[in-house]
C-alpha positions, 0 to 999 in steps of 0.5 A: 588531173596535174599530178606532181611529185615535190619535196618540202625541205625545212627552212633550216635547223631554226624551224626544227629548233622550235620556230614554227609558224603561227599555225605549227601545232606540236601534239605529244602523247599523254602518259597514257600512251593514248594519243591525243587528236590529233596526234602529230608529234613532228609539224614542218611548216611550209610555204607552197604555191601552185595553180589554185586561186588566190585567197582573196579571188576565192572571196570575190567569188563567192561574194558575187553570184550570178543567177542566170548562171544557175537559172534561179536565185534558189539555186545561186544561194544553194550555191553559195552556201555550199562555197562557204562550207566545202572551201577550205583547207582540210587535213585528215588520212587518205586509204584505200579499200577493195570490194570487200573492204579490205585496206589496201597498203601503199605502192611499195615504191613509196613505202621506207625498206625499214617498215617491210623489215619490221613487217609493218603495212602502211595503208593510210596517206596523211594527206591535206586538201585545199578547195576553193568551190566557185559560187559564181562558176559552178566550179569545184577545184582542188589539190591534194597533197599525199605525205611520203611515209617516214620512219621516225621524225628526225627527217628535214624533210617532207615528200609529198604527192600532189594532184591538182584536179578541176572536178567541174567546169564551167561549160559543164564539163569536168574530170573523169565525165564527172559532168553532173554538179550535185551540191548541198549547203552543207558542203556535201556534193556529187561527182558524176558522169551523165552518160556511160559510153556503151562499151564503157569498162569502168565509171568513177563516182565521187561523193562527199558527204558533211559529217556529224561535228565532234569535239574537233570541229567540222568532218567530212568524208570524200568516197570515191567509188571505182566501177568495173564490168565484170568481164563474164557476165558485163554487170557492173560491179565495185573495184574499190572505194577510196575514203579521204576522212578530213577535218576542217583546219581553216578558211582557203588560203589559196595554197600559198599561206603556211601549211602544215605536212605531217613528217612522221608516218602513224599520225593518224590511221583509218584503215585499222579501225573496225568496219561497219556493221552489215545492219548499218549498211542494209536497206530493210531497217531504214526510212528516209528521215529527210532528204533531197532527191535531184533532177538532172537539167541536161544540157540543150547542145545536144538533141532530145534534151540528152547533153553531156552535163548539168547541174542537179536541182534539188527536190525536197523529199517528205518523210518516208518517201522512197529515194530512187533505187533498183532491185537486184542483187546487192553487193556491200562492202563494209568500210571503217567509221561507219563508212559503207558502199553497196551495189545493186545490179538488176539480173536482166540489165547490164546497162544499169546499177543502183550505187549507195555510199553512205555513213551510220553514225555511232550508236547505228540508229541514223545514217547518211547515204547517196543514192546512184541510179544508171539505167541504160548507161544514163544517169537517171536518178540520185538522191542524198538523204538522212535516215533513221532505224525503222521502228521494229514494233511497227 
């Protein structure tokens, strides 16, 4: 992961005047004082470049797909699919929440001295992604850009943070272990290590799951689960999970065309919304509507089938059926738009979780959820599945 700390200056006093670029958008807030989607009162157009491929190899990428890359013309067009829907540029809030779903504020270094005075805590990033997912590859690159907080919107000019990650490789490998490539064609994937070294302290998962289309377009949801032992009693356990909630702006661009950074601080906030209820984030009233459950097809470098990576190929899941799971006890931490994360450890194996991230839409009768197994330090089953509230009657 490349992690970088830049600064955008305006292009002078005629782009604050009003000459915007052809994508700079100007929301203001109705008489009502409710502010309108999304509400940014102060767009500074930028032009930046950096390490992402250009548009025009983005397309050549997904055009052609080789399928001995993948081993079936099945698993090539699951590919290219998901190329089509998780590519993009995509803006939204970054913030962060611990194992009991409390919003953690920013590091203060980052933070203006005028929000402390105002005791004012600043949780959320406005944050914009640009992703380029190689079909041809099996690739999945992009950068992240964190807009500094800002008191007021007269700055001219915008800081930023940037991380610039290569989450899969194209031998398998990728950033934090996450060697596992889980995609499907909606855009929605899994990043995951295959093995767990023994005396590993921590893991780091990260899902992304497609979320249901409102007024405003596409959404998605990208969790990132951080796992640590507890250094009683060696079980695994949730840290903190951080939740990049995005909307879909435009086609990948490359990183070099005009993007939007948000200059004023409370555009758009996640960490205060109300959590999740604990009905929407048990297992006892859900059944699997449909699904995928996948297999691992381990790498063949290392003997007995166990390598450090693969691609998980998808097993379509009949209704009813069981994802893969572990019993034990459960820990759940109730985060904000439906978003929760549970984990279930098994009393008499330190070795193993069973991970759930997922998602209950409004009205809390269907939601969406990830399924991680480990056993014996190994990725062992994961699934992603569509459920619905059991019928009470029944």
């Amino acid at each position: 992961m490349l992690r970088r700390h830049l600064r955008a200056a305006a292009a002078g006093a005629g782009a604050r005047a009003g000459g915007w670029g052809p994508r700079c958008r100007v929301w203001t807030r109705p008489a009502s004082g409710v502010p309108c989607r999304p509400p940014m009162r102060d767009v500074l157009c930028m032009r930046l470049s950096g390490a992402l491929p250009a548009s025009g190899e983005a397309a050549a990428g997904a055009a052609g797909v080789d399928a001995t890359v993948f081993g079936s013309e099945e698993e090539s067009e699951r590919w290219r699919q998901f190329a089509r829907q998780a590519s993009g540029e995509w803006e939204g809030v970054i913030a962060v929440f611990d194992d009991e779903g409390k919003a953690q504020p920013l590091p203060p270094h980052y933070v203006p001295d005028a929000f402390r005075e105002w005791g004012v805590e600043v949780c959320d990033w406005q944050e914009q992604c640009s992703m380029l997912a190689d079909a041809s590859a099996g690739t999945l690159h992009f950068r992240v850009r964190r807009m500094m907080p800002t008191v007021g919107c007269e700055a001219d000019a915008v800081a930023f943070e940037e991380e610039s990650t290569l989450l899969w490789q194209r031998d398998g490998g990728g950033a934090d272990g996450a060697a596992v490539r889980t995609v499907l064609q909606d855009g929605s994937y899994l990043a995951a290590p295959a093995t767990l070294p023994t005396d590993a302290k921590s893991a780091h998962v990260e899902v992304c799951l497609a979320l249901p289309a409102d007024s405003g377009g596409r959404r998605r949801a990208r969790i990132a689960a951080a796992l640590v032992r507890d250094w009683q009693t060696k079980a695994w356990k949730a840290a903190r999970y951080e939740v990049a909630h995005e909307r879909f702006e435009c086609e990948y661009r490359g990183g070099g065309q005009d993007l939007q950074l948000l200059g004023c601080h409370g555009a758009q906030t996640i960490s205060d919304l109300p959590p999740v209820s604990a009905a929407a984030a048990g297992n006892e009233k859900w059944s699997v509507a449909a699904g995928n459950a996948f297999v691992l097809k381990r790498t063949a470098a290392s003997a007995g089938g166990s390598g450090d990576g693969g691609d998980g190929a998808p097993r379509k899941l009949a209704a009813g059926e069981a994802p893969p799971a572990l019993s034990g006890t459960a820990t759940t931490t109730h985060m904000p738009m439906g978003l929760f994360g549970r984990v279930t450890v098994p009393q008499d194996n330190a070795d193993a979780f069973y991970l759930q991230v997922g998602f209950a839409a409004a009205g809390l009768d269907v939601r969406r959820v990830a399924h991680i197994v480990y056993r014996s330090n190994e990725l062992t089953g994961f699934a992603v599945t569509d459920e619905s509230a059991a019928n009470d009657s029944a």
